[in-house]
C-alpha positions as CSV (number, residue, x, y, z in Angstrom):
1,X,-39.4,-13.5,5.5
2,X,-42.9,-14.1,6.8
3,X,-44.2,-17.9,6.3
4,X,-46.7,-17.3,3.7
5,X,-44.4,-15.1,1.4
6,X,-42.9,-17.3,-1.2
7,X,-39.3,-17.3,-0.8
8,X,-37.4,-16.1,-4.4
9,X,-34.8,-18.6,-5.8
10,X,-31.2,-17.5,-5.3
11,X,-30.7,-16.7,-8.7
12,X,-33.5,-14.1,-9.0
13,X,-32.4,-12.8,-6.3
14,X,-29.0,-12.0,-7.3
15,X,-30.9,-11.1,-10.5
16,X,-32.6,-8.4,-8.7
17,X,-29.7,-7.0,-6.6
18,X,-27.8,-7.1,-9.8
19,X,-30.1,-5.2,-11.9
20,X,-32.6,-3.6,-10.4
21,X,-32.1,-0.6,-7.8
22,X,-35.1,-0.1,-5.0
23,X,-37.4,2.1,-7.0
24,X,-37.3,-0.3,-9.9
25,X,-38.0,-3.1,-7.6
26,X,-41.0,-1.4,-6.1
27,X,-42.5,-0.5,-9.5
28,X,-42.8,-4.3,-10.0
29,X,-46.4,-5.0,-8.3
30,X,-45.8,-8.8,-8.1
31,X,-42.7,-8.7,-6.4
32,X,-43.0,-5.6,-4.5
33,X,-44.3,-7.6,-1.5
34,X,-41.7,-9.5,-1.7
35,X,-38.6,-7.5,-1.8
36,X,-39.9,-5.9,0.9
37,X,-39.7,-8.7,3.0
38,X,-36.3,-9.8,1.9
39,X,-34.9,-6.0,2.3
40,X,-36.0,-6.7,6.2
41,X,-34.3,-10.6,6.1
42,X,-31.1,-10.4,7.6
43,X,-30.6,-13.8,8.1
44,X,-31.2,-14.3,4.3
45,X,-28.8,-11.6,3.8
46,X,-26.1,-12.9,6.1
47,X,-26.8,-16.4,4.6
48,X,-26.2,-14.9,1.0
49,X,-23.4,-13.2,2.1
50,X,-21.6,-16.0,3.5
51,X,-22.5,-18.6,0.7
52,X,-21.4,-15.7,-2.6
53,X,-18.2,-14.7,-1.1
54,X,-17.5,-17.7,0.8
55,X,-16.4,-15.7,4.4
56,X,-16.0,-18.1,7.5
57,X,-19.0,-17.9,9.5
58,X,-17.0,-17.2,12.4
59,X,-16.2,-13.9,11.2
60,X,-18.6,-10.7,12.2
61,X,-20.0,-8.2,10.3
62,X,-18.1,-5.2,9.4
63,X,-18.5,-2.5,12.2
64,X,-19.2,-0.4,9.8
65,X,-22.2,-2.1,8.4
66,X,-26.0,-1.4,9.5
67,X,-27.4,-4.7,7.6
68,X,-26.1,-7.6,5.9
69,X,-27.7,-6.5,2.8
70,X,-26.1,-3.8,3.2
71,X,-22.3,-4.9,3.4
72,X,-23.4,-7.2,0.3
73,X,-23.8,-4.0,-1.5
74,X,-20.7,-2.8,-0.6
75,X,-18.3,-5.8,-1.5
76,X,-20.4,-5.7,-4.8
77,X,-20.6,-2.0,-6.1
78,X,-17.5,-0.5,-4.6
79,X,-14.6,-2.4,-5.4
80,X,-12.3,-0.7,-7.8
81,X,-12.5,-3.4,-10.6
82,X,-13.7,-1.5,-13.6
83,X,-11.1,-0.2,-16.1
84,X,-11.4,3.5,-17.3
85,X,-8.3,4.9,-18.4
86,X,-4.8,3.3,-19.6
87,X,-2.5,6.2,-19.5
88,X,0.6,5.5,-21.8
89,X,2.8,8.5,-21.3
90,X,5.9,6.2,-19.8
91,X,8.4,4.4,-22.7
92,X,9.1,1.7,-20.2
93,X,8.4,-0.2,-17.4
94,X,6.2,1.4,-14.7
95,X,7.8,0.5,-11.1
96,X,6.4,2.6,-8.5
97,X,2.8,5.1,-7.9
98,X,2.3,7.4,-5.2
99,X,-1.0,9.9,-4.6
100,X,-1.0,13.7,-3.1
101,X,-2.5,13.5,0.6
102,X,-5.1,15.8,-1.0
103,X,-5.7,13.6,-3.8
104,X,-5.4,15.9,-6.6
105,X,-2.3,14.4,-8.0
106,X,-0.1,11.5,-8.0
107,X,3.4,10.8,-9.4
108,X,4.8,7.9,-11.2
109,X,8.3,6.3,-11.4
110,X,9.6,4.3,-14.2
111,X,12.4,2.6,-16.0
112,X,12.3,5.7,-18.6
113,X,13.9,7.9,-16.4
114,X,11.3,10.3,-15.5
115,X,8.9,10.7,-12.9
116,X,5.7,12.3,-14.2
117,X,3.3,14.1,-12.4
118,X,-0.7,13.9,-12.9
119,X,-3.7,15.5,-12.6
120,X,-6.4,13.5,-11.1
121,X,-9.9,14.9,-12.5
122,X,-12.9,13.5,-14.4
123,X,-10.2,12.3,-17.1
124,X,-6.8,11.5,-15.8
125,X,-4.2,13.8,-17.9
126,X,-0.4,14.6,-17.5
127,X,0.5,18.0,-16.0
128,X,4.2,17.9,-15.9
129,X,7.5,15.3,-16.8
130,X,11.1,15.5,-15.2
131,X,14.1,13.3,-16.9
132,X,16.7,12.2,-14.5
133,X,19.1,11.2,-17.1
134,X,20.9,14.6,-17.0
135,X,21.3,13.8,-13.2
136,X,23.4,10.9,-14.2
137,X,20.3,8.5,-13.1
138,X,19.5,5.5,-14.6
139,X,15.8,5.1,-13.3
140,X,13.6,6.3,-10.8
141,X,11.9,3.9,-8.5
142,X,10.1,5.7,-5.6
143,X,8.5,8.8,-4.9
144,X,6.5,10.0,-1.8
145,X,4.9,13.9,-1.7
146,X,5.4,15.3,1.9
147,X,2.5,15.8,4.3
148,X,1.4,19.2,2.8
149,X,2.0,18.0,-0.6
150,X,4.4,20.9,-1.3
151,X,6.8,18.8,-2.0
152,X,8.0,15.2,-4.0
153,X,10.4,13.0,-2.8
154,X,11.7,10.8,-5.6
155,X,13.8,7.8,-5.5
156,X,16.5,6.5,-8.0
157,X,19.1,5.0,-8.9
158,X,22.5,6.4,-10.2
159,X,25.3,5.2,-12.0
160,X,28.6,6.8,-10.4
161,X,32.5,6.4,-12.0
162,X,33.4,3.4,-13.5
163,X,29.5,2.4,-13.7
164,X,29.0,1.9,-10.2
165,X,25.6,2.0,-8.8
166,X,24.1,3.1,-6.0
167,X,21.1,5.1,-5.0
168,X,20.1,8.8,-4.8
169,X,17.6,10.7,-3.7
170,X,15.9,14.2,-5.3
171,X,13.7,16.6,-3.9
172,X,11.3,18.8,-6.2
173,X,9.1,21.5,-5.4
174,X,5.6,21.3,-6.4
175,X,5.2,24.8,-7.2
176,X,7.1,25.4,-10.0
177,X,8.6,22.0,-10.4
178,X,11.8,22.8,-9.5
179,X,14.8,20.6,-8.5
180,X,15.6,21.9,-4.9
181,X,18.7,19.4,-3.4
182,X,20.1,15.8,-4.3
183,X,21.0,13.7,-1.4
184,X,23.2,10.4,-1.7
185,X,21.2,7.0,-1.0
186,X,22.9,3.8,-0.2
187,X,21.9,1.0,-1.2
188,X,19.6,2.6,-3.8
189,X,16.7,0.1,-2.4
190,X,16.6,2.2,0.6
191,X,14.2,4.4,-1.3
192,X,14.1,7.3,1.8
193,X,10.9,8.5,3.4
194,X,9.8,11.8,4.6
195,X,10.2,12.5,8.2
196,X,8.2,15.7,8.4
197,X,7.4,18.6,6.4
198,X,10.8,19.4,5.5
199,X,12.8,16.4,6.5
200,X,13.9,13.4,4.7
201,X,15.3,10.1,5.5
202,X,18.1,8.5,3.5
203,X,20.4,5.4,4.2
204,X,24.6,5.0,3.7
205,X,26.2,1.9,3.8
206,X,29.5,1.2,5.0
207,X,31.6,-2.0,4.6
208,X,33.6,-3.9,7.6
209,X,34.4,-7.4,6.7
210,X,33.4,-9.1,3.4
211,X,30.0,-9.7,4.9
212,X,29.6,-7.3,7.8
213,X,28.7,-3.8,7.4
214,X,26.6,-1.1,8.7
215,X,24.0,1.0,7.7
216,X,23.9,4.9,8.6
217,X,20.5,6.5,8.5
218,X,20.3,10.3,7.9
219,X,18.5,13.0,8.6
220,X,18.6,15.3,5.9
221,X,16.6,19.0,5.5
222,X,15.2,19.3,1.8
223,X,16.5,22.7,1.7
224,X,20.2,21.9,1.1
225,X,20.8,25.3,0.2
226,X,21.3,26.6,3.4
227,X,24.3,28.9,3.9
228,X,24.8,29.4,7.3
229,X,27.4,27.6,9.9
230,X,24.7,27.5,12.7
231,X,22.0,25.3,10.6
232,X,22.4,21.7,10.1
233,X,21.3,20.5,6.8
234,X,22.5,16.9,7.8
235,X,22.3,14.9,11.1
236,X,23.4,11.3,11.4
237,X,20.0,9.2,13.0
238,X,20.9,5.9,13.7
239,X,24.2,3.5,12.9
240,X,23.1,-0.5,12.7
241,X,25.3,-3.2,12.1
242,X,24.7,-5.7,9.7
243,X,25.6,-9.3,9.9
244,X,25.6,-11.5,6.8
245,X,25.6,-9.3,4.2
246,X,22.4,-8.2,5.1
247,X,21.5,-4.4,4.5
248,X,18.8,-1.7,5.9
249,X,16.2,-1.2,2.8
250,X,12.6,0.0,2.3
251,X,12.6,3.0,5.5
252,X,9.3,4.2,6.0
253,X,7.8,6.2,8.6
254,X,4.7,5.1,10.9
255,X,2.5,8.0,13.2
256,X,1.9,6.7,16.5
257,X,-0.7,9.5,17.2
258,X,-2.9,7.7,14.8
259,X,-3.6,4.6,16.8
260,X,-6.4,5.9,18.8
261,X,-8.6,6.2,16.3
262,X,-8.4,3.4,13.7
263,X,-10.0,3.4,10.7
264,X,-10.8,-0.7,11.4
265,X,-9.8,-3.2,14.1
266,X,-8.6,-6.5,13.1
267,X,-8.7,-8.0,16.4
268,X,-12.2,-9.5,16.7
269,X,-12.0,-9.7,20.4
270,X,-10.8,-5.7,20.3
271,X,-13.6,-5.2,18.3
272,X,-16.3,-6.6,20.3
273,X,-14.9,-5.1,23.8
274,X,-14.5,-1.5,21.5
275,X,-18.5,-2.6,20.0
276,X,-19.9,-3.4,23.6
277,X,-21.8,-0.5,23.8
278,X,-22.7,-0.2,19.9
279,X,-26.0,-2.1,18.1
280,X,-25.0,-2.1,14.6
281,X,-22.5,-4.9,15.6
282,X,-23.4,-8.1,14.6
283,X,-20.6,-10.4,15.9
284,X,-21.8,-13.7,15.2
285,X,-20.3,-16.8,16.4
286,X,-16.6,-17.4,18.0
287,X,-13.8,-15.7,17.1
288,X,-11.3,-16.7,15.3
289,X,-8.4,-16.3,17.1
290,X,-8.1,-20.3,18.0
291,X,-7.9,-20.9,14.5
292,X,-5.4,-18.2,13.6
293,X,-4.1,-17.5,17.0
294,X,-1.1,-14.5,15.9
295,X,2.4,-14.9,16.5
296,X,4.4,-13.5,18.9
297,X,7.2,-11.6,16.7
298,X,10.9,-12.4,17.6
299,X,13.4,-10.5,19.8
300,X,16.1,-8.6,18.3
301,X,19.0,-10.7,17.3
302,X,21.0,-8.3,19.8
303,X,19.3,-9.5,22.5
304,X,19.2,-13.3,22.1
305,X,23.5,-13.2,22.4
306,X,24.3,-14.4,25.7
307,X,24.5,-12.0,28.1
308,X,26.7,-8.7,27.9
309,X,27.3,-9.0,31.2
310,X,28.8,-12.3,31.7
311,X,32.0,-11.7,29.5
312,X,32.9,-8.6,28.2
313,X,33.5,-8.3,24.6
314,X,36.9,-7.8,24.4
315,X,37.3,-11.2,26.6
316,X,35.0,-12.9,24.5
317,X,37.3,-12.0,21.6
318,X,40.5,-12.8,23.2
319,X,39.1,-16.6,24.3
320,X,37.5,-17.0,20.2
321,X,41.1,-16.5,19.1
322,X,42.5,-18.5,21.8
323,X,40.6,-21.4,20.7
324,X,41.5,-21.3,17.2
325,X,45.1,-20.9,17.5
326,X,44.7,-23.9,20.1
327,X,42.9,-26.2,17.7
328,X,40.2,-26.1,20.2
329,X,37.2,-25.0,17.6
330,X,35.4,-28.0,16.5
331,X,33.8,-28.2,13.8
332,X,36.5,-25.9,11.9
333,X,34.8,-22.7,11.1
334,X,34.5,-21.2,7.6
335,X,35.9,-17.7,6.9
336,X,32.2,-16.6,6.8
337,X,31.5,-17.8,10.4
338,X,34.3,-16.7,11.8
339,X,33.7,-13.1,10.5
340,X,29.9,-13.0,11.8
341,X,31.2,-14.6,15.3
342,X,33.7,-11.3,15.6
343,X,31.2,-8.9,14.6
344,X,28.8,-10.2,17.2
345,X,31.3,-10.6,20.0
346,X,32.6,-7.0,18.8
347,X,29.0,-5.2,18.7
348,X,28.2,-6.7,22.1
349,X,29.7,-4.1,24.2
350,X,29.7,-1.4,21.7
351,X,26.1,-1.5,21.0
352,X,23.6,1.5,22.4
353,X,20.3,-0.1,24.4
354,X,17.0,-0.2,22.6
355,X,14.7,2.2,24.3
356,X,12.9,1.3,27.3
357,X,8.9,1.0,27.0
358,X,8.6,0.6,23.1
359,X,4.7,0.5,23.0
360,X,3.2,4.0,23.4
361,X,1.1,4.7,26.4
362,X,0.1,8.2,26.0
363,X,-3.0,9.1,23.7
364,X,-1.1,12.0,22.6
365,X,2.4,10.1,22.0
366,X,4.3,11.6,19.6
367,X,6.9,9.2,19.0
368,X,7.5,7.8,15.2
369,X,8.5,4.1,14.6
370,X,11.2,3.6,11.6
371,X,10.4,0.3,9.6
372,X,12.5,-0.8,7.5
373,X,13.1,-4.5,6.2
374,X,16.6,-6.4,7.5
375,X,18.0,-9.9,8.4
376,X,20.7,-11.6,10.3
377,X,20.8,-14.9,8.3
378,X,21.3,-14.2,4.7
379,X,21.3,-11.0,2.2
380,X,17.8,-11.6,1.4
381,X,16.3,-9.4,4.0
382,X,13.4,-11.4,6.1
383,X,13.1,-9.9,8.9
384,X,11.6,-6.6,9.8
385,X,12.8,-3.9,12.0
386,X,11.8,-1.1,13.8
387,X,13.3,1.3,15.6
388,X,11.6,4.7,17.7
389,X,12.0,8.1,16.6
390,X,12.4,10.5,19.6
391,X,10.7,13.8,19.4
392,X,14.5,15.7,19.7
393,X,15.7,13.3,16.7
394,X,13.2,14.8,14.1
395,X,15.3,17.8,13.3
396,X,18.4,18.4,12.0
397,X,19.2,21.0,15.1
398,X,21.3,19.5,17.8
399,X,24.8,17.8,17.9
400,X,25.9,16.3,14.6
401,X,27.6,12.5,13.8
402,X,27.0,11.4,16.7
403,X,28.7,13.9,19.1
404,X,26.0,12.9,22.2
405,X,27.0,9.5,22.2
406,X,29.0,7.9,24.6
407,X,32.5,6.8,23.4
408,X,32.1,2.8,23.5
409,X,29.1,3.2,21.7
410,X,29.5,2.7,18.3
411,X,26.2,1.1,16.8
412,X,22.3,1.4,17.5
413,X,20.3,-1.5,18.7
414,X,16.9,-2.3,17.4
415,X,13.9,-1.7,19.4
416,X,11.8,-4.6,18.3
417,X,12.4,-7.5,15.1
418,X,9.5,-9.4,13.2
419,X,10.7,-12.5,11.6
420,X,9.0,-13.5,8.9
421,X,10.8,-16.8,7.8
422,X,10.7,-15.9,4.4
423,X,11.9,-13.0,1.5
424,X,9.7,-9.9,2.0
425,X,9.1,-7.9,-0.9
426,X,6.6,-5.3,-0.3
427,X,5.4,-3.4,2.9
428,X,2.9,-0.8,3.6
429,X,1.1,1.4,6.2
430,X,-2.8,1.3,6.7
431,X,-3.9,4.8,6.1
432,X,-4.2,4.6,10.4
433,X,-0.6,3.6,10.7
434,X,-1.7,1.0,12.9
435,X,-1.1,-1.8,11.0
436,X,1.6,-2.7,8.5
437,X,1.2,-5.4,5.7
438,X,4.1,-7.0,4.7
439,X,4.4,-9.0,1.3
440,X,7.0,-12.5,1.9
441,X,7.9,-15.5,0.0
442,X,8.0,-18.0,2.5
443,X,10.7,-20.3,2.8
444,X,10.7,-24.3,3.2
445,X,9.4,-24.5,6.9
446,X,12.4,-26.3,8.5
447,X,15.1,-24.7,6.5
448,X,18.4,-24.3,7.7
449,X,20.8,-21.4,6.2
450,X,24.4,-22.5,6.4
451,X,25.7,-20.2,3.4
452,X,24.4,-16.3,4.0
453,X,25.4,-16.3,0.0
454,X,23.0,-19.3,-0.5
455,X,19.7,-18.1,0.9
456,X,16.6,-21.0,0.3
457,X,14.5,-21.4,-2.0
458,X,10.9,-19.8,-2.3
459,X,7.4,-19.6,-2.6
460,X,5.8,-18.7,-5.5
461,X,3.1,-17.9,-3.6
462,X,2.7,-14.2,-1.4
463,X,1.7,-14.1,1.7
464,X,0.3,-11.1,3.0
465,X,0.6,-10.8,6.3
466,X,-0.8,-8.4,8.2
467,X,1.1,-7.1,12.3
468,X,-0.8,-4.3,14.7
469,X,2.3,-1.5,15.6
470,X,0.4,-1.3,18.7
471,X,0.6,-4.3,20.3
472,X,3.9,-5.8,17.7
473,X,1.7,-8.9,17.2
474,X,0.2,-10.7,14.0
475,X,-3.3,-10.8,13.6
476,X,-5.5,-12.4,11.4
477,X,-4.2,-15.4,8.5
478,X,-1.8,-13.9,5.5
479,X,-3.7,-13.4,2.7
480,X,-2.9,-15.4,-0.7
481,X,-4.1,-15.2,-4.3
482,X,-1.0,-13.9,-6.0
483,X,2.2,-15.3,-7.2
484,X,5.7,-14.0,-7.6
485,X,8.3,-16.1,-9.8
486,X,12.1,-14.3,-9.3
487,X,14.6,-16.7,-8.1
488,X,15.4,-16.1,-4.5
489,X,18.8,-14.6,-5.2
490,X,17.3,-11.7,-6.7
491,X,15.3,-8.8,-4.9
492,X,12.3,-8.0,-7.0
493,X,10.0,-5.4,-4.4
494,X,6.0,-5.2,-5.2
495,X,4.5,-2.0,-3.8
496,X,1.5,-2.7,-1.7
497,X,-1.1,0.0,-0.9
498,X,-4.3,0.0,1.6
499,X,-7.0,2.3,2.0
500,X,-9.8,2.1,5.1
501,X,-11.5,-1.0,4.0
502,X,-9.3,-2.7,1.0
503,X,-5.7,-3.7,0.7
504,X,-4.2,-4.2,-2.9
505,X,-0.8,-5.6,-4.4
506,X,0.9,-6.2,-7.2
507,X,1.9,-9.6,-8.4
508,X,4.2,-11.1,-11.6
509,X,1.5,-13.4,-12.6
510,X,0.3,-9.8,-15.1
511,X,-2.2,-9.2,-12.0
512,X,-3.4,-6.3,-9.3
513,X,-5.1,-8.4,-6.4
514,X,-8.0,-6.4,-3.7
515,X,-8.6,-7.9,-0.9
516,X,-11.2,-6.7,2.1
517,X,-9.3,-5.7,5.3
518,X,-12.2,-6.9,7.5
519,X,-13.3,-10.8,6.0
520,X,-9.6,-11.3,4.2
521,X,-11.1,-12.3,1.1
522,X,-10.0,-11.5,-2.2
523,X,-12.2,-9.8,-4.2
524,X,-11.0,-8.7,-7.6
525,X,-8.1,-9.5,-10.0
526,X,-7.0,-6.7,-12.5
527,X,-5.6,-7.9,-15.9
528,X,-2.3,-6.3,-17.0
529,X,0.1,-7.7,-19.8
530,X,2.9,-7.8,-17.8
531,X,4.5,-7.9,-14.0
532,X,2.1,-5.4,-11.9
533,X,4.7,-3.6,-9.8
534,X,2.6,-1.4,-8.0
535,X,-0.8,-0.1,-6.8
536,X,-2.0,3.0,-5.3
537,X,-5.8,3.9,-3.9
538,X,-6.6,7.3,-3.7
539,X,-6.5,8.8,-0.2
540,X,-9.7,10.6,-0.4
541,X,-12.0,8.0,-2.6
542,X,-10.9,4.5,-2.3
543,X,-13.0,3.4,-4.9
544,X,-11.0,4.9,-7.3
545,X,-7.5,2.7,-7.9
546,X,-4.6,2.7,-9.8
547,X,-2.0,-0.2,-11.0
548,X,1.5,0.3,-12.9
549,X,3.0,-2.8,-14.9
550,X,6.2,-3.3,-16.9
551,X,4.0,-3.7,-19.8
552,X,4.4,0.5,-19.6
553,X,1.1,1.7,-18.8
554,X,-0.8,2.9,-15.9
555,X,-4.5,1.6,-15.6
556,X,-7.5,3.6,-13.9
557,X,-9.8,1.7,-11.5
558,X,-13.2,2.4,-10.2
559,X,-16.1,1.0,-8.6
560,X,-19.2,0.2,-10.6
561,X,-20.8,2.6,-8.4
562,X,-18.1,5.2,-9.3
563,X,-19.3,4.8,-13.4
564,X,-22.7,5.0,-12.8
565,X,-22.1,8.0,-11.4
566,X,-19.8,9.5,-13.6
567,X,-21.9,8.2,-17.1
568,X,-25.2,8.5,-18.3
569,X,-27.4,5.9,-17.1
570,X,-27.7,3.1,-19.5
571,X,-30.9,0.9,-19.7
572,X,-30.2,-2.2,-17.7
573,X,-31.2,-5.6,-18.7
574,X,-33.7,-8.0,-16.9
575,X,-34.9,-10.0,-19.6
576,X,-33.8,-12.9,-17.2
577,X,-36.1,-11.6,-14.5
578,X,-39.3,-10.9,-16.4
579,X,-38.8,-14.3,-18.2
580,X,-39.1,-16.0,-14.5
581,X,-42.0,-13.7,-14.3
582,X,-43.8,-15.0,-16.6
583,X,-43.4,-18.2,-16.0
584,X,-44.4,-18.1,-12.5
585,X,-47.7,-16.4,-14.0
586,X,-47.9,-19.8,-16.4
């Protein structure tokens, strides 16, 4: 501001931004001059905006801001924090919400047994209800629509002879709302994914040893109807073996083709060489990076056995059992160690090579990444991996279980493994695909796992961390504000959801957390009476949210921008500002 203008106390001035839009400010003759001047004061901005939301200085403007004033505005009136609409439809707990691409519906999973289906206008209302329960289900947990919305995946869980559980997935048309095929899904907590249009993912598992066993990914078309003998409906993907009673869960699907155009960079450096050219950035000071430099993510356990090369597998085998017969294996090996030392020595020689060249190098890549969560210590799965979808994999056309592989080849390797030294329960794409966030319980830092059965204890605390799929590293710090409180034995999942500029989560403290993708600040907390299992923004209008809790219901978000807009204006108060008005005049 110029010298001789008086400057306006803080509080004022949040009075003002609070209260009073441009036009009422200018109507205001004695402060007129004044607002003027501080609409121009990006420093005062910037300093307000670093002070009220307490963001490291080192971190730049959005590059999607013009001003600081600006980006205050934003963080202020378009977070999705205001409550509209508690839907009550479901009879139970809520677990799991997915929008339409289009935006015009979204589905919800619950304990009940159904999955409903909505209509998202003006007021949220119901537009059609399926019960599993005649499918022998005993919840659904997961639904996804396909990329033309045409169709809805949905995920549950079925109770099979002599009560045994395991997982299955349905497909429904959104036409008529019609059941079209049922496909098997084990374990249940695979959930399945949609490949393409008309192609799902599902998972099988398949026991070796007490511990050992290995997960078969499918291919499956959602017509299963078909009756001819020259069209798959079913093609075997990938076969990976698990160590430690570990399993495959949580598959989803990430679209390389997006990465050239992301909807924000989290690399500050990548931003500033990508801004170089652009004056709307304002970059500050530093980066970051020395105080939150990212890790690298570890190799596939596959990789860090010793080398294949060196002694065959079969040798390997032959010398293990030599040695115990001998008396020659100190310390004495539990049954548990011995089983996961065969099935490594065994999966050495028998295991196909990870791609070559994982990254993608062409702008126009086609290539998909699978992600799904794993681990090679313990049952709790903690580490993530992902594995490349070839273009002549995403049909179901082509040989069938397996016929192209080479006989010695009995399992898939993974293409690249993130370790995240803790229990992850939650993942989700950016609406870019570019980066996945990943919700983890950490464990004690120097923890050792001796008993796969016994993994350690964890965190209350989630940490949201945050990895670029095109360079397989971490940026930025994890994100914290919400807890979690289920033992470590048990696997209780959180669905996460991000839109272009916010990130969201459930938590078991009865909250929905928002965070900002760009400063990693947390920026509302959304009041259920229960767990918060799940949130959803829509794709087209992120200021519009939604969260599901156990306490039953589903709760409608939206800005405070989004009200105004949608009610009649109401007369706003400024009683405050008028009294420090007067008393200026005095």
């Amino acid at each position: 501001m110029d010298a001789g203008c008086p400057r306006l106390p803080d509080t004022v001035l949040f009075e003002i931004f609070l209260y009073l839009d441009h036009a009422d400010v200018l109507s205001v003759g004695l402060v007129c001059q004044q607002w003027r001047a501080v609409a121009r004061d990006e420093f005062l901005w910037k300093e307000l905006f670093y002070r009220y939301y307490r963001v490291s200085r080192d971190v730049p403007r959005h590059p999607g801001a013009v001003s600081w004033y600006d980006e205050f505005q934003r963080l202020y009136d378009t977070i999705p924090c205001v409550e509209v609409q508690a839907l009550k439809e479901h009879n139970d707990q809520v677990l799991h919400l997915s929008f339409s691409h289009s935006g015009c519906l979204f589905a919800s999973c619950s304990k009940d047994c159904t999955v409903k289906i909505w209509s998202n206008e003006l007021d949220i209302s119901l537009q059609h209800s399926s019960n599993m329960r005649p499918y022998n289900w005993s919840y659904t947990q997961f639904s996804q629509f396909n990329s033309d919305d045409s169709l809805l995946l949905v995920s549950g869980v079925f109770v099979g002879p002599h009560n045994s559980s395991s997982g299955e997935i349905a497909v429904i048309s959104m036409e008529n709302f019609t059941l079209l095929s049922r496909v098997r899904n084990k374990p249940y907590d695979v959930f399945g994914c949609w490949l393409n249009e008309t192609n799902l993912i599902s998972g099988n598992l398949h026991r070796i040893g007490r511990i050992t066993s290995c997960s078969v990914l499918w291919l499956n078309n959602a017509f299963q109807g078909i009756e001819s003998e020259n069209v798959n409906v079913v093609k075997r993907l990938f076969k990976i073996q698990n160590l430690n009673a570990s399993t495959i869960r949580t598959v989803m699907v990430a679209d390389c083709s997006r990465y050239d155009n992301p909807d924000l960079l989290l690399d500050y450096e990548e931003q500033l060489a990508a801004s170089s050219s652009c004056p709307v950035f304002d970059l500050g000071s530093d980066s970051e990076e020395e105080e939150a430099k990212p890790r690298l993510p570890a190799e596939p356990a596959l990789q860090e056995l010793p080398d294949a090369g060196a002694v065959p597998a079969e040798h390997g085998l032959q010398q293990l059992f030599d040695d115990i017969m001998e008396g020659r294996m100190r310390p004495a090996m539990t049954e548990t160690e011995l089983e996961t030392k065969v099935a490594e020595l065994f999966v050495r020689n028998r295991t196909k090579p990870p791609e070559p060249n994982l990254l993608p190098t062409d702008s126009n890549s086609k290539t998909k990444y699978l992600i799904f969560t794993t681990g090679c210590l313990t049952y709790s799965p903690h580490q993530i991996g992902i594995k490349r979808i070839l273009p002549h994999q995403m049909t179901t056309a082509g040989p069938v279980l397996g016929e192209e592989r080479r006989s010695d080849e009995f399992f898939d390797s993974l293409d690249h493994v993130i370790d995240i030294h803790g229990h992850i329960i939650g993942m989700g794409l950016s609406p870019d695909h570019r980066y996945l966030y990943v919700n983890s319980r950490a464990w004690p830092r120097d923890c050792v796992i001796s008993d796969p059965m016994q993994p350690p204890p964890i965190a209350e605390e989630i940490d949201l961390h945050v990895f670029d799929l095109k360079t397989m590293k971490e940026v930025k710090r994890a994100l914290r504000a919400h807890r979690a409180y289920t033992p470590n034995e048990e696997c209780f999942f959180i669905f996460l959801d991000v839109s272009r500029d916010f990130v969201a989560s459930g938590a078991e403290d009865r909250h929905g957390y928002i965070w900002d993708r760009h400063y990693n600040i947390c920026l509302a907390k959304l009041q259920h009476d229960n767990v918060v299992n799940s949130v959803a923004f829509s794709p087209v209008e992120q200021e519009l949210l939604l969260t599901a809790s156990d306490d039953t219901t589903i709760k409608v978000w939206r800005s405070p921008r989004a009200v105004r807009v949608r009610q009649a204006r109401r007369p706003r108060p400024r009683k405050l500002l008028f009294s420090w008005l007067m008393n200026q005049k005095s």
